[in-house]
C-alpha positions in Angstrom: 43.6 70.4 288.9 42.1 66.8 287.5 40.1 67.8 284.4 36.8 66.2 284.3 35.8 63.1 282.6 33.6 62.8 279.3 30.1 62.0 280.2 29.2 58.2 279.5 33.1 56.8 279.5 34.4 55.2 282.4 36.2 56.8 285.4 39.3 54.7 284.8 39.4 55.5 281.0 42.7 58.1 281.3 44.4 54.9 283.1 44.5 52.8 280.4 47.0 52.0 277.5 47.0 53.6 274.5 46.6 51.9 271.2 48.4 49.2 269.6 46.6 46.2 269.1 44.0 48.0 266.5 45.0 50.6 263.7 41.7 53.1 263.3 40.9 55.0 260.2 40.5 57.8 260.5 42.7 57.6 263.4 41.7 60.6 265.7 38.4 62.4 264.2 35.0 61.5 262.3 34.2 64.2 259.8 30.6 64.2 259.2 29.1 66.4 256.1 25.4 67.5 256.2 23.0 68.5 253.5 19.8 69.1 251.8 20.0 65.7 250.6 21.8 64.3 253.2 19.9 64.1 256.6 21.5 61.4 258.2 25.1 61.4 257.5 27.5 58.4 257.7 30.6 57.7 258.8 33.0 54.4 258.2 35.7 53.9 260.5 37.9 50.9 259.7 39.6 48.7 262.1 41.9 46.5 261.7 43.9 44.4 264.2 47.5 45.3 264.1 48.6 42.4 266.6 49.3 39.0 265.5 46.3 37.1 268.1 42.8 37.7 268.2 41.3 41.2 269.8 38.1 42.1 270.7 37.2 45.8 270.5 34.0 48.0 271.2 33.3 51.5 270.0 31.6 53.8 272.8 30.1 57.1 272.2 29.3 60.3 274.7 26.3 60.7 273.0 24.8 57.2 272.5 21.3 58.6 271.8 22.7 60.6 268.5 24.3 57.8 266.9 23.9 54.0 265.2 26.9 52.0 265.5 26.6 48.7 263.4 28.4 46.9 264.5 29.4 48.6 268.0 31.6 45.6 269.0 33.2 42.4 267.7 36.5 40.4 267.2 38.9 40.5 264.4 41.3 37.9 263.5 45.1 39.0 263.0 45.2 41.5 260.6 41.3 41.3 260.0 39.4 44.5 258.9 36.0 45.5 260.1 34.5 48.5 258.8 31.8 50.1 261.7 29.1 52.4 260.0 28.4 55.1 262.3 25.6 57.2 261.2 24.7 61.0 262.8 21.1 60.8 263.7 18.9 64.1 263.4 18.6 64.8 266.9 22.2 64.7 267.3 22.5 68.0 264.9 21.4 70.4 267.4 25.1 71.8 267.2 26.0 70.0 270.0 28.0 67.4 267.9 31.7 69.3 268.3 31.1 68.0 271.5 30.8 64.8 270.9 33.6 61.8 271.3 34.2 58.5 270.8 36.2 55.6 272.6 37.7 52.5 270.8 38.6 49.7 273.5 40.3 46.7 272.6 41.7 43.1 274.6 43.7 40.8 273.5 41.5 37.4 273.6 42.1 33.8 272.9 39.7 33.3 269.9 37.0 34.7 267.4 33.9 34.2 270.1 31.9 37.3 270.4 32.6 38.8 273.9 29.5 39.5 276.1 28.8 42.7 278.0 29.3 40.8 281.7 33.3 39.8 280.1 34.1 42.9 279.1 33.6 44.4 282.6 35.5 41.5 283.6 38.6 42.3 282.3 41.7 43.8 284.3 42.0 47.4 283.3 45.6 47.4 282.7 44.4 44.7 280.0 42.4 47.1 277.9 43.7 49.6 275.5 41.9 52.3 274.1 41.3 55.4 271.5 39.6 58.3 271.4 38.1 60.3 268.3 36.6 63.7 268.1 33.9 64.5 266.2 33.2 67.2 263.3 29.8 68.4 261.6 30.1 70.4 258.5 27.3 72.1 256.5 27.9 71.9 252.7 25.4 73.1 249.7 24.1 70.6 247.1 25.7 71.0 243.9 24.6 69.8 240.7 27.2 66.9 239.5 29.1 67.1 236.1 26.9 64.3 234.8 23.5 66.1 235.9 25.2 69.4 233.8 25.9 67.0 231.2 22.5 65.3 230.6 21.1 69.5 230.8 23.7 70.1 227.7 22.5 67.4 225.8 18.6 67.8 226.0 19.1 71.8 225.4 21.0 70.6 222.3 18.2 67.6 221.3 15.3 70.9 222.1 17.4 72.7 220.0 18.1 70.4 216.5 14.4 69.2 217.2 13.6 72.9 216.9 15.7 73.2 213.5 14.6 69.8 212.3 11.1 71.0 212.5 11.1 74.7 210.6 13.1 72.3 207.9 10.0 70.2 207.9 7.9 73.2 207.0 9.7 75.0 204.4 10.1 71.5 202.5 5.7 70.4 203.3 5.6 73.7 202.1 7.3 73.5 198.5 5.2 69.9 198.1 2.3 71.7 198.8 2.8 74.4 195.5 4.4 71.4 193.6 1.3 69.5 193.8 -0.8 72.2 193.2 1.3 72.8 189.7 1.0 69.4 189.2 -3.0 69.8 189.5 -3.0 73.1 186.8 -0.8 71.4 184.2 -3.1 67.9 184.7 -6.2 70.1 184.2 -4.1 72.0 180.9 -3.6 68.6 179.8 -7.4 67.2 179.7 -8.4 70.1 178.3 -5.9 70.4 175.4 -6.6 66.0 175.0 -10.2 67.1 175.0 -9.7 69.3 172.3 -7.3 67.4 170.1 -10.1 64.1 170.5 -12.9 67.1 168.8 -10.3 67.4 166.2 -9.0 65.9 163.0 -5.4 65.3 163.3 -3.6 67.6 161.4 0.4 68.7 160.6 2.7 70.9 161.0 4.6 72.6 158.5 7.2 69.7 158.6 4.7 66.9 158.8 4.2 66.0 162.4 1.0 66.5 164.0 0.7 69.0 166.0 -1.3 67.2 169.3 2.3 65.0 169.0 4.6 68.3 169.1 2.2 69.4 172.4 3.1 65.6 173.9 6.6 66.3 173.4 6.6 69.8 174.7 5.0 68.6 178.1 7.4 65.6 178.6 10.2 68.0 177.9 8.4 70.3 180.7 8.2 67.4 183.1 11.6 66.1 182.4 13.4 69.1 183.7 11.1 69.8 186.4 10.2 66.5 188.2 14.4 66.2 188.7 15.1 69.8 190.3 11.7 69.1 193.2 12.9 65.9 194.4 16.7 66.5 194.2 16.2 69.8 196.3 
């Protein structure tokens, strides 16, 4: 028994030529991929004229309502390349869109004019050629890409030298913080022991140096081996 036609093609279809003024790619099915972040998903198919004149084609759906074809017809040059975008629209992702098909009709023509709607129905079937193309949904999770894992890596590592960089901050305010408060005890030792030797005659030692001289010495000595170990540390 005659099986029945495709919705929305014409009765004639089956009687035409197949393909070989246009190469398609993908040849026999549009694979369309749906997820989170894609809610509208889009298709390219390429065609190119394989013939050496000018053809006209158009691209026909059985579901016109759940598609955008830009563009849906036009006329390519020999060996000219159009790429079609053909974009799934929400309401065709009802599950219905296994369903779907397409049909590619092409005619040879004499030049590059755009071909109206009135002289494509005039044209002799046995003049047109044609292709059809199934249609495929599939459902895919979002992953995160390597560069997204990449740019995670790098600010866990910058939290975590930023986290080292300040406890290494703290320990060294802290040893400024009990240097200067040395530095505060000896100053006050200091004034004291110049207030004193400024109350006193200057007197000597047992070898003849006085002894508020000896004290000096002692306390640039002190500093001398101090000052070097803080700051080199």
């Amino acid at each position: 028994p005659p099986q029945p036609r495709p919705p929305g093609l014409p009765p004639a279809a089956r009687a035409m030529p197949g393909m070989n003024l246009l190469q398609l790619d993908p040849p026999d099915t549009l694979h369309f991929v749906k997820s989170l972040s894609t809610t509208s998903p889009t298709r390219m198919l390429k065609i190119t004229n394989a013939s050496g004149g000018y053809v006209a084609f158009k691209v026909k759906t059985t579901a016109p309502k759940a598609y955008l074809v830009r563009p849906s017809s036009g006329s390519l040059r020999p060996k000219e390349t159009a790429d079609v975008q053909i974009i799934l629209q929400p309401q065709g992702m009802d599950g219905s869109a296994s369903a779907h098909r397409f049909l590619v009709q092409a005619v040879a023509v004499e030049g590059p004019d755009p071909v109206s709607r009135e002289e494509w129905g005039n044209f002799p079937k046995e003049s047109l050629q044609e292709q059809r193309l199934n249609v495929t949904l599939e459902e895919r999770e979002d992953k995160p890409s390597k560069a997204n894992d990449s740019a995670f890596s790098a600010a866990a590592a910058a939290g975590a030298n930023t986290k080292e960089g300040a406890a290494d901050l703290k320990v060294k305010y802290d040893e400024l913080v009990q240097y200067t408060l040395t530095l505060e005890k000896e100053k006050k030792k200091l004034e004291i022991d110049y207030a004193n030797l400024q109350n006193q005659k200057p007197s000597t030692g047992g070898d003849g140096i006085p002894k508020y001289m000896l004290i000096i010495a002692m306390i640039v000595a002190f500093l001398a081996a101090f000052l070097p170990q803080k700051f080199l540390s």
